[in-house]
Steps between C-alpha positions, in 0.01 A plus 500: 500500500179399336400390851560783663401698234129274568484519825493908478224467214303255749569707822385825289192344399411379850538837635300712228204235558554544873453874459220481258300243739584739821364795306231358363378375818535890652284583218229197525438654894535872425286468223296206438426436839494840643681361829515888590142485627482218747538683831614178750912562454540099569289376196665253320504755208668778635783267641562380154491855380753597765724209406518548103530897576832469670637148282384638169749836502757272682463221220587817251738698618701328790701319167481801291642703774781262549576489110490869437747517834289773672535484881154413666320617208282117550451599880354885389281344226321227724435793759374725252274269270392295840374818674369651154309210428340453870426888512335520154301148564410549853493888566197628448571846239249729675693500814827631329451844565723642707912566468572256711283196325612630128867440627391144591382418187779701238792425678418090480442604167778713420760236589342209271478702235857634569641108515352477147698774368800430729537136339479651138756760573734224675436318172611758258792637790610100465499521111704798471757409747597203303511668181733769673692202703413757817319367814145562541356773729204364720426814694475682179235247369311533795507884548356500080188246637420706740503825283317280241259422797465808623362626184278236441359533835480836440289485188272271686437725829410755199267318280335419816457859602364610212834684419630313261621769228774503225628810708495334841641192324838716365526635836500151636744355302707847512504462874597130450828584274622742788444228725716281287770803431498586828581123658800415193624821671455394870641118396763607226781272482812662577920387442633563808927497487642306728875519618686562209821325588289160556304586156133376670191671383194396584116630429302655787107669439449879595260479808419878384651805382592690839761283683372207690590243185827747432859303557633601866798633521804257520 
C-alpha cells in the first residue's frame, strides 16, 4: 500500500511539473518573446508555439477529464484553448471587426473557458454523488460550464464594448439562469413504469415537453 500509495504521490508530482513547464513555456513565447509578431509561419518559434498550444491544455485536462468522468470534456478543452491561444497570439485585433471574425475568436474562447467551469462542476457533481451514494450526472456538469461560460464570455464581449454596466450585468446573468431553468426542464430526469407484472422501471430524460421524448403507446 505504501507503494502504491508512492507511486500516485510521484506520478502526481510528475504531472503538475509537466503542466507547469508546458504553460510556462506558452507564456515565455506569448509574452517574453512576442512569437505573435514574426510573420514567416515556419519559424522555428511559431512551431514551438503551435506545439506547447495544443500539449499544454492536453497535459491539463485530458487526465482531469478522465478523473472527473466527463465524456470528451479533454478533446473540447484542447480545441478550445489550442484555437484561443493561436487566435489571440497570431490574429491581429484590428481585423476582428465583423460578425463573422468576432465568432472566430469568442466561440474558441467560449469553449475553454466553458471546460474550466465544466471540470469544477464535474468536481462538485462527483462529490455530491458519493455523499448521496447516487451516480453522477455528466451532462448536467457540462450544461452548468457552459452557462458558467456563457456568462463569463458574456461579461467580456461587454467590458469590451464599453457596455459593461451593473444593469447589463443582471440582465446577463438573468438571461443565464433561464438558460439553466430552461435546459433542467428540456433534460429532466423522468421514472418511466415499466410492465408492472415484470416490476422493471427504468429512467429515461424528457427530450422536451410536447411529445417527441413522451412514452409511445404500448
Amino acid at each position: 500500500m505504501r507503494v502504491r500509495a508512492l507511486g500516485k504521490l510521484s506520478l502526481m508530482l510528475s504531472w503538475l511539473v509537466a503542466v507547469m513547464l508546458a504553460w510556462s513555456i506558452v507564456f515565455w513565447l506569448v509574452v517574453c518573446q512576442n512569437v505573435g509578431g514574426l510573420q514567416d509561419f515556419w519559424a522555428a518559434e511559431r512551431l514551438l508555439a503551435y506545439g506547447a498550444f495544443l500539449i499544454a491544455p492536453a497535459l491539463t485536462f485530458a487526465p482531469l477529464g478522465r478523473l472527473v468522468r466527463v465524456p470528451f470534456l479533454g478533446i473540447e478543452a484542447i480545441a478550445g484553448w489550442s484555437t484561443s491561444l493561436f487566435v489571440w497570439t497570431f490574429i491581429d485585433p484590428e481585423r476582428v471587426r465583423g460578425p463573422l471574425a468576432m465568432l472566430v475568436v469568442l466561440l474558441p474562447l467560449l469553449v475553454s473557458v466553458s471546460s474550466i467551469f465544466t471540470l469544477l462542476s464535474a468536481a462538485v457533481e462527483l462529490r455530491l454523488a458519493a455523499r448521496r451514494a447516487i451516480l453522477p450526472d455528466p451532462l448536467r456538469a457540462r450544461r452548468r460550464g457552459y452557462v458558467l461560460g456563457l456568462f463569463s464570455v458574456g461579461c467580456l464581449l461587454l467590458h469590451s464594448l464599453g457596455a459593461l454596466t451593473a444593469i447589463n450585468v443582471g440582465l446577463l446573468a438573468l438571461i443565464a439562469l433561464l438558460v439553466e431553468l430552461l435546459a433542467m426542464t428540456w433534460f429532466a430526469p423522468v421514472r418511466e413504469i415499466g410492465d408492472e407484472s415484470s416490476g422493471s422501471t427504468r429512467d429515461r430524460r424528457r427530450r422536451n415537453e410536447y411529445g417527441r421524448g413522451a412514452p409511445r403507446p404500448r
